[in-house]
N, CA, C and O of each residue as an XYZ file, in Angstrom:
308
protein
N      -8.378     34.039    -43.395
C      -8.414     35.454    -43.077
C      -7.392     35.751    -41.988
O      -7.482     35.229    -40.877
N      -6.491     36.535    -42.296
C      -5.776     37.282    -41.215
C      -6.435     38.179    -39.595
O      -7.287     39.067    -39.585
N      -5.984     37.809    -38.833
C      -6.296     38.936    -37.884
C      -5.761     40.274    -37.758
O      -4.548     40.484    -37.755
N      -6.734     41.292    -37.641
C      -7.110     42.268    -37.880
C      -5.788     43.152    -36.936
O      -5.722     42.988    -35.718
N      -4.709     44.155    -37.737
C      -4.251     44.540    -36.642
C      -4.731     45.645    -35.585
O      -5.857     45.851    -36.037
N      -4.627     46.415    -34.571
C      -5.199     46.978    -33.974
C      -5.834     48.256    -34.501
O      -6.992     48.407    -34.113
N      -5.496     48.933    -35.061
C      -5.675     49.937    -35.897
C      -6.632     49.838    -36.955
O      -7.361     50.743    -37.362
N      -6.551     48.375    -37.463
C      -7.940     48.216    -37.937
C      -9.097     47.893    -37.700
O     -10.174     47.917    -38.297
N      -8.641     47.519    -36.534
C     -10.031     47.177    -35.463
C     -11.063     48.191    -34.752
O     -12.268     48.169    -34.504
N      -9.858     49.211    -34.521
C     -10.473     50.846    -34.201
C     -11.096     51.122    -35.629
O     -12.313     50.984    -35.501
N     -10.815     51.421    -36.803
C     -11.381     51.936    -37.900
C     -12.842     50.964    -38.376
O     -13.641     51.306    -39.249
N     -12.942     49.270    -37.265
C     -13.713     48.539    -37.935
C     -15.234     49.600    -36.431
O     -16.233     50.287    -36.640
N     -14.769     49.287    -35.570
C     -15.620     49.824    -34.297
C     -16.282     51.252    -34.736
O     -17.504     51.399    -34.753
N     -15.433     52.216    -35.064
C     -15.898     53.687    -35.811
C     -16.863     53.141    -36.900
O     -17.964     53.276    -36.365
N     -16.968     52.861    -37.538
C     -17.486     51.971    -38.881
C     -18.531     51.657    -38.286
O     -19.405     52.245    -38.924
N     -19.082     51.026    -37.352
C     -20.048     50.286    -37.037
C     -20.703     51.337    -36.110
O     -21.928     51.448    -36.154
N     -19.865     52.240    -35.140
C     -20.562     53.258    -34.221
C     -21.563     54.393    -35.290
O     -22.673     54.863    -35.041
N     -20.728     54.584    -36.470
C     -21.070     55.542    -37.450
C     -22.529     55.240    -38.425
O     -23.148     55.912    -39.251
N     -22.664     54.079    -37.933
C     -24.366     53.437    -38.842
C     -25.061     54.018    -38.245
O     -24.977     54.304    -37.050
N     -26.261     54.414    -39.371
C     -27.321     54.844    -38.411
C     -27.918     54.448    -37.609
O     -27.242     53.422    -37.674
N     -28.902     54.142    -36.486
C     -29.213     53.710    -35.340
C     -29.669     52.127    -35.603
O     -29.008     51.154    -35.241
N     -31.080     52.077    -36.390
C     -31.153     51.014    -36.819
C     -30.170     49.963    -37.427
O     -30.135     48.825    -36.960
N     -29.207     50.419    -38.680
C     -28.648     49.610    -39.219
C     -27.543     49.333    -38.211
O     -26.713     48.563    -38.695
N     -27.367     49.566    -37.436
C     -26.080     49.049    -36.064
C     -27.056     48.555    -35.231
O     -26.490     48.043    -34.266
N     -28.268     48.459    -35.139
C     -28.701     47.576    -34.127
C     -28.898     46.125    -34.725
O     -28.534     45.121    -34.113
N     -29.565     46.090    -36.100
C     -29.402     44.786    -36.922
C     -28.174     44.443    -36.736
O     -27.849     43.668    -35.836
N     -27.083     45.139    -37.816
C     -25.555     44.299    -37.682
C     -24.823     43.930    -36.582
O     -24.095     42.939    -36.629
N     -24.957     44.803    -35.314
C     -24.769     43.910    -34.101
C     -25.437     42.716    -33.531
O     -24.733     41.939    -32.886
N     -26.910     42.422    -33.704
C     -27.568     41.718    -33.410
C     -27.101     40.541    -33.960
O     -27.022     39.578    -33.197
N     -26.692     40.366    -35.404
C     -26.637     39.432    -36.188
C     -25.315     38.854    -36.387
O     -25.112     37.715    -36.808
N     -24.225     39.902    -35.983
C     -23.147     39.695    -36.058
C     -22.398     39.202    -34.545
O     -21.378     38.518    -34.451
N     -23.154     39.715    -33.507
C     -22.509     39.883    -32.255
C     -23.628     39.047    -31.050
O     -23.291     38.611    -29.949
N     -24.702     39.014    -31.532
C     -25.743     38.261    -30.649
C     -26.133     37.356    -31.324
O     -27.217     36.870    -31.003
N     -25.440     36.813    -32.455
C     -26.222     35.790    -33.590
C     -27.716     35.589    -33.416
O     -28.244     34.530    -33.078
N     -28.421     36.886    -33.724
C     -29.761     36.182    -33.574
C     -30.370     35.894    -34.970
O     -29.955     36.429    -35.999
N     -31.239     35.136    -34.925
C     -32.040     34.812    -36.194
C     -32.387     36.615    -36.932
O     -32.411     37.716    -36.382
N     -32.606     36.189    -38.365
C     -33.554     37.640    -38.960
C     -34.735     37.588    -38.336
O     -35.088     38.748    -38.124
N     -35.672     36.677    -37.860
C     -36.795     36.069    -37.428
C     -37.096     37.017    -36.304
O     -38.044     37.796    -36.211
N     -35.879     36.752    -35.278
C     -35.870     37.062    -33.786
C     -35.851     38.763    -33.827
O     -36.726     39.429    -33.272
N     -34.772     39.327    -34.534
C     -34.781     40.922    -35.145
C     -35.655     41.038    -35.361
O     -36.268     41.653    -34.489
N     -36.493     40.620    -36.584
C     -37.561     41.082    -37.168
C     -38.649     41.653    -35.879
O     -38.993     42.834    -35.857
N     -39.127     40.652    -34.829
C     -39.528     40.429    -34.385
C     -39.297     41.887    -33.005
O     -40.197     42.549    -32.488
N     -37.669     41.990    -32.734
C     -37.370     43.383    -31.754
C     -37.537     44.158    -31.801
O     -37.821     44.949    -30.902
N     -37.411     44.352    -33.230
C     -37.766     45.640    -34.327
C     -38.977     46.107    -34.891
O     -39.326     47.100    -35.529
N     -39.518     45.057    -34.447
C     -41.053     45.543    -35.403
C     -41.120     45.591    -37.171
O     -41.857     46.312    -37.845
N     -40.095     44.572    -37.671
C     -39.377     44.734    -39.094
C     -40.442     43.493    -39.243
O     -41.062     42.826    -38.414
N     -40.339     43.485    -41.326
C     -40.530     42.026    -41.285
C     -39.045     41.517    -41.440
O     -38.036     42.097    -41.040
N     -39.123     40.313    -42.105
C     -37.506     39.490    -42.098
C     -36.947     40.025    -43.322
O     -35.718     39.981    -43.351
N     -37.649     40.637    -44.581
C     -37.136     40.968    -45.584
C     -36.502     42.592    -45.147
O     -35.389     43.095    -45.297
N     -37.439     42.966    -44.708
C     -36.860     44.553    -43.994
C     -35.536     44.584    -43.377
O     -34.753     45.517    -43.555
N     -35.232     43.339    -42.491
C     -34.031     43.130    -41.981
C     -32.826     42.826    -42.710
O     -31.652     43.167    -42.559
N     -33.595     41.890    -43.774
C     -31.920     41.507    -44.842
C     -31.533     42.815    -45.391
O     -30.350     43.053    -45.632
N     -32.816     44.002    -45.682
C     -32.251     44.958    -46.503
C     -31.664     45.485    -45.898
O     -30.489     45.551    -46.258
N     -32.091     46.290    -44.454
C     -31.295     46.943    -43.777
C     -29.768     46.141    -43.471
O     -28.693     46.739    -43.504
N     -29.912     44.744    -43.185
C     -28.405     44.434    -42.800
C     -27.528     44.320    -43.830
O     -26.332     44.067    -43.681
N     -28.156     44.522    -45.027
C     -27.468     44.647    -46.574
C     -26.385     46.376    -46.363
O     -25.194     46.616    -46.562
N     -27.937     47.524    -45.724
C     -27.278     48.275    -46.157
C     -26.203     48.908    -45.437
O     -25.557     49.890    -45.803
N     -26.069     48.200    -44.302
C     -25.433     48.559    -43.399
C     -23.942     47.322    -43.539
O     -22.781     47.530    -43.189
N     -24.289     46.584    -43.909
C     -22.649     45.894    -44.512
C     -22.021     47.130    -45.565
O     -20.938     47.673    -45.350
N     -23.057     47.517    -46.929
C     -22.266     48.119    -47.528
C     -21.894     49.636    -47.151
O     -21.081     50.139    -47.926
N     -22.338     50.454    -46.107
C     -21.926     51.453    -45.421
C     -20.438     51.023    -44.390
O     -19.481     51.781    -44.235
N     -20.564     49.696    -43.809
C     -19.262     49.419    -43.142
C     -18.122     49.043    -44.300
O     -16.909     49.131    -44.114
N     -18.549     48.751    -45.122
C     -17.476     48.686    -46.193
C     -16.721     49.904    -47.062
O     -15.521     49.927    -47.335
N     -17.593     50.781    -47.382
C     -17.343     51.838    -47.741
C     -16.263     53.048    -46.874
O     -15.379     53.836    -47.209
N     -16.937     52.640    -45.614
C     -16.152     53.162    -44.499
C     -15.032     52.928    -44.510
O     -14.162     53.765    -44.273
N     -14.757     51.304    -44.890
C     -13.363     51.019    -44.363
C     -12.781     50.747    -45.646
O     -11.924     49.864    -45.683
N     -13.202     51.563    -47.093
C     -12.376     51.066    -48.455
C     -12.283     49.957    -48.754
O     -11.198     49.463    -49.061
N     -13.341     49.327    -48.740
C     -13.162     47.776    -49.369
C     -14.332     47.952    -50.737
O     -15.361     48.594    -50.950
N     -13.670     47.196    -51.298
C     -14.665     47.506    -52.987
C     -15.647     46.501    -52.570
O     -15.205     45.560    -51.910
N     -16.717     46.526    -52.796
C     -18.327     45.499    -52.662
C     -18.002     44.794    -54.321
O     -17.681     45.179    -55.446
N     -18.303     43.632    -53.650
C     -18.354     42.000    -55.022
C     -19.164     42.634    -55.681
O     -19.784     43.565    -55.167
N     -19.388     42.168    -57.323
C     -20.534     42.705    -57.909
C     -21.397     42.651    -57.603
O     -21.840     43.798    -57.543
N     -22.200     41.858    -57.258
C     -23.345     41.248    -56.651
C     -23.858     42.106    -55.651
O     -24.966     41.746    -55.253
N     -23.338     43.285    -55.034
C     -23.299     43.372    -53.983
C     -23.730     45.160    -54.281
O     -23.999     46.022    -53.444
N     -23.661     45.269    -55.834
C     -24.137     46.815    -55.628
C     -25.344     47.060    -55.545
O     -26.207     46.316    -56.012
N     -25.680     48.630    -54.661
C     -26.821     49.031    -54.341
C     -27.694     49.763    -55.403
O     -27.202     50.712    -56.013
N     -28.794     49.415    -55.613
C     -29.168     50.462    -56.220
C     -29.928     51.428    -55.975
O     -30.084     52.318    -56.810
């Protein structure tokens, strides 16, 4: 993977400010505090499945944001 030039780094930060409250507190948590789904689950008052969904849906909202097509696998329904 290439590093990101600056400009896309601003459009990645907007992207992530722009989630709704919850789904930016998962994807930071998980992405930026590596915590377990366990440990979330647990901050949140989620169970662990609640968390994969939300951090599901909040990958494919940061993606959308930033024009990247989602793998098949990966659509919502």
């Amino acid at each position: 993977m290439t590093n990101p030039t600056p400009e896309r780094l601003k459009q990645i930060e907007r992207a992530i400010r722009k989630l709704p409250r919850l789904q930016r507190a998962v994807f930071c948590a998980i992405r930026f505090e590596d915590l377990t789904y366990t440990q979330i689950a647990e901050r949140h008052g989620l169970t662990v499945v609640e968390v994969e969904a939300v951090f599901a849906r909040a990958l494919l909202n940061v993606m959308r944001r930033l024009d990247w097509k989602p793998r098949r696998w990966w659509h919502w329904r």
